[in-house]
C-alpha positions in Angstrom: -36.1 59.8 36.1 -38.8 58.2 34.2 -42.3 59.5 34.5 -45.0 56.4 32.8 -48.3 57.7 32.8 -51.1 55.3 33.8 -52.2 52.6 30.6 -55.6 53.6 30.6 -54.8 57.1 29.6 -51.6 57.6 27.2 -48.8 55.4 25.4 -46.1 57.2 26.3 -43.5 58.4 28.9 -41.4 60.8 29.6 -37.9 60.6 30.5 -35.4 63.1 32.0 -32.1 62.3 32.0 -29.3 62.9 34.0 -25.1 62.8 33.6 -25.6 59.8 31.1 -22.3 60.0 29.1 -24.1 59.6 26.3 -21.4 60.5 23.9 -19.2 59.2 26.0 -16.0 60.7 27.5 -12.5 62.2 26.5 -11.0 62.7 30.1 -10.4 60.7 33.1 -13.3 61.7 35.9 -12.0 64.9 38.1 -8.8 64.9 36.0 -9.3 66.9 32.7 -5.6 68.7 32.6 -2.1 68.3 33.8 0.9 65.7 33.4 -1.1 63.1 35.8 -4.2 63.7 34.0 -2.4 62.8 30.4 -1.3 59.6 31.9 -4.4 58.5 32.8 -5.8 59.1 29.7 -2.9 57.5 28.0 -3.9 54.3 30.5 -7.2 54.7 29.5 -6.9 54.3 26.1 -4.9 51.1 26.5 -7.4 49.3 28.8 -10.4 50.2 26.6 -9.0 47.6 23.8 -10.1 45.1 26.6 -14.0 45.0 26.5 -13.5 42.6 29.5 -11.6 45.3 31.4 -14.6 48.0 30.0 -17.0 46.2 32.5 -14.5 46.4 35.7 -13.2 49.9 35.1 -16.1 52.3 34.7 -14.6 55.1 32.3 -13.5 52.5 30.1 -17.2 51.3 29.2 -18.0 55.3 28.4 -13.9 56.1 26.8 -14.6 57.8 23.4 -11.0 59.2 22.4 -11.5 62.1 20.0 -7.9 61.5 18.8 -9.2 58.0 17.9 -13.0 58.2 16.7 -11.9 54.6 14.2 -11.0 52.7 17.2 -14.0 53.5 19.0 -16.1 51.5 17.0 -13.6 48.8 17.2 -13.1 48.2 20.6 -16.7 49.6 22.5 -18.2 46.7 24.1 -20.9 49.2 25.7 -21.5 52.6 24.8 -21.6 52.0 20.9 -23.8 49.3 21.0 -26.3 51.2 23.7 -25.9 53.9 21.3 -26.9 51.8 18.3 -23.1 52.4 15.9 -22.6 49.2 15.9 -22.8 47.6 12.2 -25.6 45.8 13.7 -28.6 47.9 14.7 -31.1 47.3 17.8 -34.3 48.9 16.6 -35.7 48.3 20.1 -33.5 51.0 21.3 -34.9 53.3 18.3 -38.3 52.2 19.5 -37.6 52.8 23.5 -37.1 56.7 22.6 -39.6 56.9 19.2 -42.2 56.2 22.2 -41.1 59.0 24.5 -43.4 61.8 25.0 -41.2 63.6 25.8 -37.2 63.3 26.4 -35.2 66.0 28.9 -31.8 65.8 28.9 -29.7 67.4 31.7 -26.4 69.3 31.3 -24.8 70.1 34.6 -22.9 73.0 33.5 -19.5 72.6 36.0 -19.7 68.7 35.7 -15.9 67.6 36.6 -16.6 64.0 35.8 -18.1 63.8 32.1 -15.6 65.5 30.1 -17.3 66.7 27.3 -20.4 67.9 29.3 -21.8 68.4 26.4 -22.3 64.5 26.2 -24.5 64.9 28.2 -27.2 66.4 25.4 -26.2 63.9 23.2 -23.0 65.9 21.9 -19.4 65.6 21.9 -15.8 67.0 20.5 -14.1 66.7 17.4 -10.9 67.9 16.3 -11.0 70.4 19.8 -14.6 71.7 18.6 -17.6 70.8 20.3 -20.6 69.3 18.3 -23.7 70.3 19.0 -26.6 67.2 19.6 -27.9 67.2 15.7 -23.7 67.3 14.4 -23.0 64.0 15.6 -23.8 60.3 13.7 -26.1 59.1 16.5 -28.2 62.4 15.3 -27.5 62.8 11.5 -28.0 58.7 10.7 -31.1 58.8 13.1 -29.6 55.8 15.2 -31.6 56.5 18.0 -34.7 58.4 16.8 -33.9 61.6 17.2 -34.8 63.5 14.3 -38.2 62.4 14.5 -38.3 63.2 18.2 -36.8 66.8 17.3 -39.3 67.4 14.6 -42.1 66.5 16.9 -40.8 69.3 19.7 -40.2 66.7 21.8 -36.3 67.2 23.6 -35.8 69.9 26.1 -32.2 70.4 27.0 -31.7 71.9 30.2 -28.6 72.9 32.0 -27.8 73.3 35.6 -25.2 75.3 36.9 -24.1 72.9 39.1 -21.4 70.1 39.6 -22.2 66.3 38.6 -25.3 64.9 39.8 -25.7 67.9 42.9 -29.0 68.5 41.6 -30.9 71.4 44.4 -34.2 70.3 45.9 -35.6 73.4 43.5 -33.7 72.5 40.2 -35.8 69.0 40.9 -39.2 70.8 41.0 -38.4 73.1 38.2 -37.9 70.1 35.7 -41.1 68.5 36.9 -43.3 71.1 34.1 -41.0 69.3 31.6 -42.1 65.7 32.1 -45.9 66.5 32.1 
């Protein structure tokens, strides 16, 4: 959801965003243990050194093996580059979230598709512990903007108990306060 206030009056818009694997992911969607689950990861892994299989096969644009953090880099034809670790920077994608009034990212705490949900607040794992938003490189090398949006009071992170994307017609009117 993107809220732009009219020209005349402010600069800047607000943003809430929703089940972005913005970290990326660890698991296969709905499969995040079991022998099956392991294979699929395993298949995962090996597609994802095609960037022209990334664009076909969904997960694989968003795969971010923990066991592999050097390759991700490597082999990302999407999410490293949207996320700015790429050698080569995009400061238009610093400047898309530097002008933000305000930026709410949405957790949904029971998500079976983004494994880590905690992606989805800009975090991720490492070595099997979760990183909070402000432990990870997009946060500590302000790739994206962060800090400065942080320091300004300007993230909310807000979790829903739900599953992925089942937002409630009331969870959608309770974030409404947040973009305003």
């Amino acid at each position: 959801m993107i809220r732009r206030p009219p020209r005349s009056t402010q600069s800047r818009s607000s943003a809430a965003s929703d089940v972005y694997k913005r970290q990326g992911i660890a698991k296969a969607p709905r499969c995040f243990s079991g022998k099956y689950c392991q294979l699929m990861v395993d298949l995962i892994d090996i597609l994802v050194d095609f960037p022209l299989l990334q664009g076909i096969i969904a997960p694989a644009e968003y795969w971010r093996d923990p066991a592999r953090p050097h390759e991700f880099l490597r082999v990302s034809a999407y999410l490293a580059d949207l996320n700015n670790e790429k050698p080569k920077k995009n400061e238009t994608y610093k400047e898309k979230f530097l002008s933000l009034e305000k930026l709410v990212l949405v957790r949904f705490m029971n998500d079976e598709v983004i494994y880590p949900s905690m992606s989805e607040w800009f975090g991720y794992i490492q070595n099997d512990v979760e990183l909070g938003f402000n432990e990870t490189r997009v946060y500590k090398e302000n790739l994206l903007g962060f800090q400065e949006l942080s320091q300004r009071g300007s993230i909310s992170f807000l979790s829903l108990p739900g599953k992925h994307v089942k937002w409630t017609e009331q969870e959608l009117i309770n974030i409404a306060p947040e973009l305003s």
